[in-house]
DOGU-741267 format. One line per field, with one value per residue (C-alpha): residue in one letter; residue number from 0; x, y, z. Coordinates in steps of 0.5 Angstrom, whole numbers, always signed. Last residue first. Layout:
% DOGU-741267
residuo	[A|...]
num	[NUM|...]
east	[X|...]
north	[Y|...]
up	[Z|...]
This chain:
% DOGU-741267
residuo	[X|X|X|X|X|X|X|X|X|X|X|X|X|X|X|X|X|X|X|X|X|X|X|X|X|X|X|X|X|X|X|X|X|X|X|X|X|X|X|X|X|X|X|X|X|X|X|X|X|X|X|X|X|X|X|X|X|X|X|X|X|X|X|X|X|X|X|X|X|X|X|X|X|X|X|X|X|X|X|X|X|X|X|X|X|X|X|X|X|X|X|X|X|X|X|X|X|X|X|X|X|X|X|X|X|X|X|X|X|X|X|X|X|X|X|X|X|X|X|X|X|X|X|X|X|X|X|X|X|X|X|X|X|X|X|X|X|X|X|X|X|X|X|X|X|X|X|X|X|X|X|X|X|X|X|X|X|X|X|X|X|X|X|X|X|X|X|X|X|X|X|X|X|X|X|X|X|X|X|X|X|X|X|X|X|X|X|X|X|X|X|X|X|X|X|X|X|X|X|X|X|X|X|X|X|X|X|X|X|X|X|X|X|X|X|X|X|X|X|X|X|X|X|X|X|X|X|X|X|X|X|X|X|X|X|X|X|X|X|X|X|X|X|X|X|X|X|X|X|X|X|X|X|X|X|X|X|X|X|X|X|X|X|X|X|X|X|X|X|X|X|X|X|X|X|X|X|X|X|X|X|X|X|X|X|X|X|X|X|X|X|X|X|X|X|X|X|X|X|X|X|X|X|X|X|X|X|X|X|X|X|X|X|X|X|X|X|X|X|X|X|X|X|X|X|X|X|X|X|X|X|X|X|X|X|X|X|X|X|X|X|X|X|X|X|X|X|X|X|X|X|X|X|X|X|X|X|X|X|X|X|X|X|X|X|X|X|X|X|X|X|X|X|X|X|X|X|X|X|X|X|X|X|X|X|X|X|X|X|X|X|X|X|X|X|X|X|X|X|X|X|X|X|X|X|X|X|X|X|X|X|X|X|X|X|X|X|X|X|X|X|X|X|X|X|X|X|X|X|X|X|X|X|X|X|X|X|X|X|X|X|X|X|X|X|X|X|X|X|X|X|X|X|X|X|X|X|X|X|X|X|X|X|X|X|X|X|X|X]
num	[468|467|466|465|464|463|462|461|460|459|458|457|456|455|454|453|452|451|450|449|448|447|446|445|444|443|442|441|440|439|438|437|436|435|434|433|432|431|430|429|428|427|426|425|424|423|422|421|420|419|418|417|416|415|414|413|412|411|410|409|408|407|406|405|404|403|402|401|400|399|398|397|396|395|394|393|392|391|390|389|388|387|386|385|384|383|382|381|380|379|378|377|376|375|374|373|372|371|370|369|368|367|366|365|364|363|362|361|360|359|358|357|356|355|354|353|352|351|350|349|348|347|346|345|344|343|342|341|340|339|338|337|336|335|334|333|332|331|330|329|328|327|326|325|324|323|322|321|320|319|318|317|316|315|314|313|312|311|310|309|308|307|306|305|304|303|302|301|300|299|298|297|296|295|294|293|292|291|290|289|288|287|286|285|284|283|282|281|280|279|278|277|276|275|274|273|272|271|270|269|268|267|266|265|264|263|262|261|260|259|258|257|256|255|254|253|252|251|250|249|248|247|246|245|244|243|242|241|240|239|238|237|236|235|234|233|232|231|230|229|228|227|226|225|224|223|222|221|220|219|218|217|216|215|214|213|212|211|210|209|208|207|206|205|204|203|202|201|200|199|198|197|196|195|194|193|192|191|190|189|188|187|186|185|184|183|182|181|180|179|178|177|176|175|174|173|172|171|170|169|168|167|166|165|164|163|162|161|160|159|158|157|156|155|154|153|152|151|150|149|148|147|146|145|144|143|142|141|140|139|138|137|136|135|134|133|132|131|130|129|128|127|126|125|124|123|122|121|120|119|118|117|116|115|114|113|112|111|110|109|108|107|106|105|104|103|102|101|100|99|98|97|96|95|94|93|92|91|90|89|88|87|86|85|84|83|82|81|80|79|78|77|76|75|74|73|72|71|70|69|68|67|66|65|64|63|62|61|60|59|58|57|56|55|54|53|52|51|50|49|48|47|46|45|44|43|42|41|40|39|38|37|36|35|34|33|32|31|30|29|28|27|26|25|24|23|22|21|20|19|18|17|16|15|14|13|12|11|10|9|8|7|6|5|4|3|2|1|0]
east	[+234|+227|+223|+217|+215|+208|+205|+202|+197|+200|+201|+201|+206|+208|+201|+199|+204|+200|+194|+198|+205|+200|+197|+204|+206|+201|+202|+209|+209|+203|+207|+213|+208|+210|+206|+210|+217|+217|+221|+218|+219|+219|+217|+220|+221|+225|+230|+232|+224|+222|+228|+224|+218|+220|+223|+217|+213|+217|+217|+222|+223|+228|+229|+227|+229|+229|+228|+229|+235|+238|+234|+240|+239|+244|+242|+243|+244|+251|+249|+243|+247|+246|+247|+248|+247|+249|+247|+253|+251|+255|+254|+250|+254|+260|+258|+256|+263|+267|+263|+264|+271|+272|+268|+271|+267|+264|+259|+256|+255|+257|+258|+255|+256|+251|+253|+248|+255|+254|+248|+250|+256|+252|+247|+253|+256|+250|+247|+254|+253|+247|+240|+238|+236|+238|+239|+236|+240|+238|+232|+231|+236|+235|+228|+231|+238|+234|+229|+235|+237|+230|+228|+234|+240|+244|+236|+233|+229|+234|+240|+234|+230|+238|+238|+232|+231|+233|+234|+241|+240|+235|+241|+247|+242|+240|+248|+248|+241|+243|+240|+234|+228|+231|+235|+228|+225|+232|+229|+222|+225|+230|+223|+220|+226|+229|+221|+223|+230|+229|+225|+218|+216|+216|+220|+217|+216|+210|+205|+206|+201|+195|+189|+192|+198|+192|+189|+196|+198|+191|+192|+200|+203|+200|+197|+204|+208|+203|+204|+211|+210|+204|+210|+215|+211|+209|+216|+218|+212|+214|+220|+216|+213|+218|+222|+216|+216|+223|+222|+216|+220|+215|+218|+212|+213|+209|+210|+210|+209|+213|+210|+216|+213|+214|+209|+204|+207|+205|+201|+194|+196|+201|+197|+196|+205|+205|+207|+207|+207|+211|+211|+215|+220|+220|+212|+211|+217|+213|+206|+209|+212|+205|+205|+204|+204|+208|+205|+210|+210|+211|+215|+214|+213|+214|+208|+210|+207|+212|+217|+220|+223|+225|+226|+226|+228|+228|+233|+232|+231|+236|+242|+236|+234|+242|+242|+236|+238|+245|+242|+236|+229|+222|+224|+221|+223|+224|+222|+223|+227|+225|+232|+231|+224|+228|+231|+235|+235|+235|+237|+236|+239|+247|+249|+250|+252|+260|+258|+258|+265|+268|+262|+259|+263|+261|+255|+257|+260|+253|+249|+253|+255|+254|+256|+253|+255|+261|+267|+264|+262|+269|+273|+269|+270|+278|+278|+274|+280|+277|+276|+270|+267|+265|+263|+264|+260|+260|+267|+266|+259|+255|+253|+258|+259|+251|+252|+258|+256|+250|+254|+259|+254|+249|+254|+255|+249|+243|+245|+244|+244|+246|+245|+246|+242|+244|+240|+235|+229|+235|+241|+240|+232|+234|+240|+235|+229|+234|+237|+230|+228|+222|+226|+223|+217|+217|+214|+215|+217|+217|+217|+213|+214|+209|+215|+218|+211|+210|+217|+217|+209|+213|+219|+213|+209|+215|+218|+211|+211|+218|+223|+229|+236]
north	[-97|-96|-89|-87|-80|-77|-70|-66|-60|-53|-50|-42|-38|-30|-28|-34|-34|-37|-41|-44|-46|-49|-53|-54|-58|-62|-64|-66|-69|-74|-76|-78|-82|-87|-88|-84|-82|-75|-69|-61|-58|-50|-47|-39|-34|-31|-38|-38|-37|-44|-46|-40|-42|-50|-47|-43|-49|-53|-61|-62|-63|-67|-66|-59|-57|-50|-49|-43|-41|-33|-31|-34|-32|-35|-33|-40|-45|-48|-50|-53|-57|-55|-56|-52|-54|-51|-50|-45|-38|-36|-31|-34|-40|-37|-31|-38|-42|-36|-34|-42|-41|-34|-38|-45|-50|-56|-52|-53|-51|-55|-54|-58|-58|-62|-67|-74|-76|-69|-70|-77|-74|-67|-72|-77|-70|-67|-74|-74|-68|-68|-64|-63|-56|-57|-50|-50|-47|-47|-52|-59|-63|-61|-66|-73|-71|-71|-77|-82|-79|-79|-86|-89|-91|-97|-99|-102|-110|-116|-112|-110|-116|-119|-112|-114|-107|-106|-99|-100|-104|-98|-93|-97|-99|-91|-90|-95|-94|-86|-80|-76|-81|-86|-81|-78|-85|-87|-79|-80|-88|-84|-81|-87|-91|-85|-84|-91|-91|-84|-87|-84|-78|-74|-68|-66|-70|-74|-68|-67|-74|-69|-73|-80|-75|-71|-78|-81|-74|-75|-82|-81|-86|-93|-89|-86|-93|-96|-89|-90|-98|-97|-91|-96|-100|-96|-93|-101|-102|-94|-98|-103|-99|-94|-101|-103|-95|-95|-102|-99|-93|-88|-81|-76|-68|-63|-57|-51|-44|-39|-31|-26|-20|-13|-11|-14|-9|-2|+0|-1|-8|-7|-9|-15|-16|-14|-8|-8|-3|-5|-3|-10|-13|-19|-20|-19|-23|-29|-27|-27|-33|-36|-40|-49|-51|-57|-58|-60|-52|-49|-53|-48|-50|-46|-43|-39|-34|-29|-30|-24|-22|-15|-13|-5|-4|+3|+4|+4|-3|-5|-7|-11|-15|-18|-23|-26|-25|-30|-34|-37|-34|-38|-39|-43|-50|-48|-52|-48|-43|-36|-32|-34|-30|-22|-24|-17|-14|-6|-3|+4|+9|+8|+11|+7|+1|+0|+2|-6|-7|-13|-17|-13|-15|-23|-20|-17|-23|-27|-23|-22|-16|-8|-2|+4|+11|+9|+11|+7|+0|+1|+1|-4|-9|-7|-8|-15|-17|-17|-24|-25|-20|-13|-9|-2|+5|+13|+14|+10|+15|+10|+8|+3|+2|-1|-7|-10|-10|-12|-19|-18|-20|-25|-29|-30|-31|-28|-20|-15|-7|-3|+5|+11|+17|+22|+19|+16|+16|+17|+14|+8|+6|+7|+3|-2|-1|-3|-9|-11|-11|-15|-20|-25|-22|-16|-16|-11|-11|-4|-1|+4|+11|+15|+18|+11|+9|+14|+13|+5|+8|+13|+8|+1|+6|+8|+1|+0|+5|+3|+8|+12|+11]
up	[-4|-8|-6|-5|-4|-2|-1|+3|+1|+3|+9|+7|+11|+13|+16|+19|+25|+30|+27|+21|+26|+30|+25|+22|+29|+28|+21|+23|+30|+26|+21|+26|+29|+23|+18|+12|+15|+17|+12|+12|+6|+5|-2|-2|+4|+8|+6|+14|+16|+15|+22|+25|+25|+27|+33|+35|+34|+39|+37|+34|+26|+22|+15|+15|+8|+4|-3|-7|-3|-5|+3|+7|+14|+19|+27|+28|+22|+24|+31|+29|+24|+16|+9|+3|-3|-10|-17|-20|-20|-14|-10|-5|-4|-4|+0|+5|+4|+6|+13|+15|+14|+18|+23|+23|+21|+28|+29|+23|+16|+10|+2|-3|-12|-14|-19|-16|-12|-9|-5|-3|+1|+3|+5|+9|+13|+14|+18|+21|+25|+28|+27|+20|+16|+8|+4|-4|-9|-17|-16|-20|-16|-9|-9|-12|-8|-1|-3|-2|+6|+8|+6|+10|+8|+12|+12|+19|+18|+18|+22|+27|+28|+30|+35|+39|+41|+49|+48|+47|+41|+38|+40|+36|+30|+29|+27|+22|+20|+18|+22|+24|+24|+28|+32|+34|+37|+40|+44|+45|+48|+53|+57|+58|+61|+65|+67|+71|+72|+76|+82|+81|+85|+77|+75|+68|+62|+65|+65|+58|+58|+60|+62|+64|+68|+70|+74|+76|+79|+83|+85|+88|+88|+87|+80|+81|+80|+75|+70|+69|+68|+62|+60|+59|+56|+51|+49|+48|+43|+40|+38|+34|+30|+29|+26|+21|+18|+17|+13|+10|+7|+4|+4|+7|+4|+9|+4|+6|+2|+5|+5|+4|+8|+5|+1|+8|+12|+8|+14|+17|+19|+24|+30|+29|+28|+36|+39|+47|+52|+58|+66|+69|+65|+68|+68|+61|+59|+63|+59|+53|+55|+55|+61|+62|+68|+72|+79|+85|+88|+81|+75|+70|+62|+56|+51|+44|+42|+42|+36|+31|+38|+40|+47|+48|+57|+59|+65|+72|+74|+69|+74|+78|+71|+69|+75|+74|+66|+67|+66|+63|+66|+68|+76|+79|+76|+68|+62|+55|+58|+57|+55|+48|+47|+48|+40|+41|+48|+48|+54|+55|+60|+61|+66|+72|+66|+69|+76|+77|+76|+77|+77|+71|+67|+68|+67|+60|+58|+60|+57|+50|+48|+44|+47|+45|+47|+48|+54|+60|+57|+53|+60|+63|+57|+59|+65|+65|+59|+52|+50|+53|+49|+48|+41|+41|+38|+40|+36|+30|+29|+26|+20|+18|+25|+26|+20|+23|+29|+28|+24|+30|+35|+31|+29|+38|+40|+44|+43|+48|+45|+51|+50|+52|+50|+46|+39|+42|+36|+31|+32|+37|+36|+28|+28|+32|+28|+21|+25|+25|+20|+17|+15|+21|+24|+29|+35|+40|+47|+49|+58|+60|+63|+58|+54|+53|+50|+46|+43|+42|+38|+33|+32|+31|+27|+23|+22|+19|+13|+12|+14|+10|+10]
């Protein structure tokens, strides 16, 4: 197991930087290794040294583990989790050179015995960004790490993430700031060399990146459209009243909330009725682009949309859902990335009505079941779909899909990132109903995903699909 040109700078510069007394943080692109720079880390650039490797989720646990024992010593390497009682987990974290765990199980450890990790002397945590909340109030770091950060005050700390130029938002002192979560990783590590993706360029790294061509695919659905049109009528008033209050309030937050609408979405002196209203409307907008008429109409009514305009005017089966089978239909194996449970189970539905064999991953499958269906998928030479939920497509990488799908989008850049990146590579569609303001969502976020991670996506001209019912 030879390193890549790249690998090696990273392993060479992760170990001047130990040597001189820093902390690394490193930034390695989805598909580029990480799994191999952290086999290296462990058996070859810190070979007796004693190390922690933390993991974010659970797949992504047994999937290194699995991978680390086939070319470690059985002896040196174990795996803790809250299925093992405290004692045990103690044990393992005593007896092993390398022990690899959840955050909070292994601070639940730690409660019970918090000599457990004295003589461990590197700490390397995997995917380092998903321990920044996306909002936080004060502090900037999900549990249990404020808890975890004093047990390693004394070790050396390698954080891994494929994603570190993001923002998140902080709560500090009544005023809500935007901060660069490198700059928060930064700050809770203390002493830290940084290796970023720019600093890899004199090396062998652009033979190995799997560039993604993304395409924004607007469906053309003028019922759709008409109904966005008048829920984003309801939104609007909402905010005109949520802005009156602080304006009689509290002049100057009214004055950077006009200039800065973020500002809105943050803890508000408003009553909680109020900025309820407004911020639940960004959300009945989402379910109308993300799911079926029947489910949407539910949410809509609730909101306060007439629900007669609505039995008139919303489709049982949206745009989205007829375009997927049309867009699947000429590619060999192609992944579908939705947000709720029921969409996947109705675009599976239509998908193998049009003669295409589906298979689903969420949440909800079993594990060993889930496993099944992926080698399934992968070493198939049937055509196949795979359709997946936010929980089912976490840490999954499947590089066999020629197509890969958003149809749905949020907001943060980062996330959106890592969704296109499942495939590692190939044509990437991201789905917005055309003339609403999910377009603008989508366009936006695909110049930011351009400017900030530009080695590894070209943005395509857009393209438009109208559909009959």
């Amino acid at each position: 197991m030879e390193p890549r040109g790249y690998q090696k700078k990273i392993l060479d510069y992760t170990l001047s930087g130990v040597d001189d007394g820093f902390n690394v943080l490193i930034e390695l692109d989805c598909g580029l290794g990480k799994r191999f720079i952290q086999y290296s880390l462990i058996q070859e650039t810190f070979s007796t040294a004693k190390t922690l490797l933390i993991l974010q989720a659970s797949t992504s646990l047994y999937e290194t583990y699995n991978y680390l024992k086939k070319h470690l010593p059985r002896a040196d390497i174990a795996i803790i989790d809250s299925r093992l009682p405290s004692k045990v987990r103690a044990l393992k974290l005593k007896e092993h050179r390398v022990v690899l765990c959840l955050p909070q199980t292994l601070s639940n450890t730690l409660k019970i015995a918090p000599d457990a990790i004295d003589e461990f002397e590197l700490v390397v945590i995997n995917e380092v960004d998903q321990i920044i909340k996306r909002m936080g109030i004060d502090n900037s770091f999900k549990q249990p790490y404020p808890k975890l950060m004093p047990y390693f005050s004394t070790k050396v700390i390698v954080g891994m993430s494929g994603t570190l130029r993001d923002s998140h938002y902080i709560l500090d002192q009544e005023q809500l700031r935007i901060k660069q979560e490198l700059n928060s990783l930064l700050e809770l590590m203390g002493q830290t060399k940084l290796i970023t993706m720019d600093m890899l360029g004199q090396s062998d790294v652009d033979d190995h990146i799997s560039m993604s061509e993304i395409i924004a695919t607007g469906i053309e659905d003028v019922r759709v459209e008409m109904v966005s049109a008048e829920l984003d009528s309801h939104i609007t008033e909402a905010k005109e009243q949520l802005l009156q209050y602080i304006k009689e309030e509290n002049e100057e937050l009214y004055q950077e909330a006009k200039r800065d609408l973020s500002k809105l979405f943050g803890p508000l002196p408003v009553p909680p009725g109020l900025a309820q209203r407004f911020h639940r409307g960004y959300l009945v907008r989402k379910y109308l682009w993300s799911m079926t008429g029947e489910n949407a109409f539910h949410h809509l009514g609730n909101y306060g949309v007439d629900r007669q305009y609505l039995k008139d005017t919303l489709p049982r089966v949206p745009g989205k859902f007829q375009a997927i089978p049309h867009l699947v239909r000429s590619h060999h194996k192609s992944v579908v990335l939705c947000s709720y449970l029921d969409t996947v189970d109705v675009l599976s539905k239509l998908i193998e009505a049009a003669g295409i064999k589906t298979i689903q991953i969420t949440g909800q499958v079993p594990h060993a079941q889930r496993v099944e269906a992926l080698d399934e998928f992968r070493s198939s030479d049937e055509q196949m779909v795979a359709v997946l939920s936010n929980v089912g497509e976490r840490d999954l990488d499947i590089p066999e899909a020629e197509l890969l799908i958003v149809f749905d989008l949020i907001r943060t850049t980062k996330t959106v990132y890592q969704k296109l990146k499942r495939s590692r590579g190939g044509v990437c569609r991201i789905m917005f109903y055309s003339g609403t303001r999910e377009q603008q969502k989508v366009l936006s976020v695909l110049q930011k995903i351009d400017e900030k991670y530009p080695w590894s996506t070209q943005i395509q001209p857009s393209e438009t699909y109208t559909l009959s019912e």
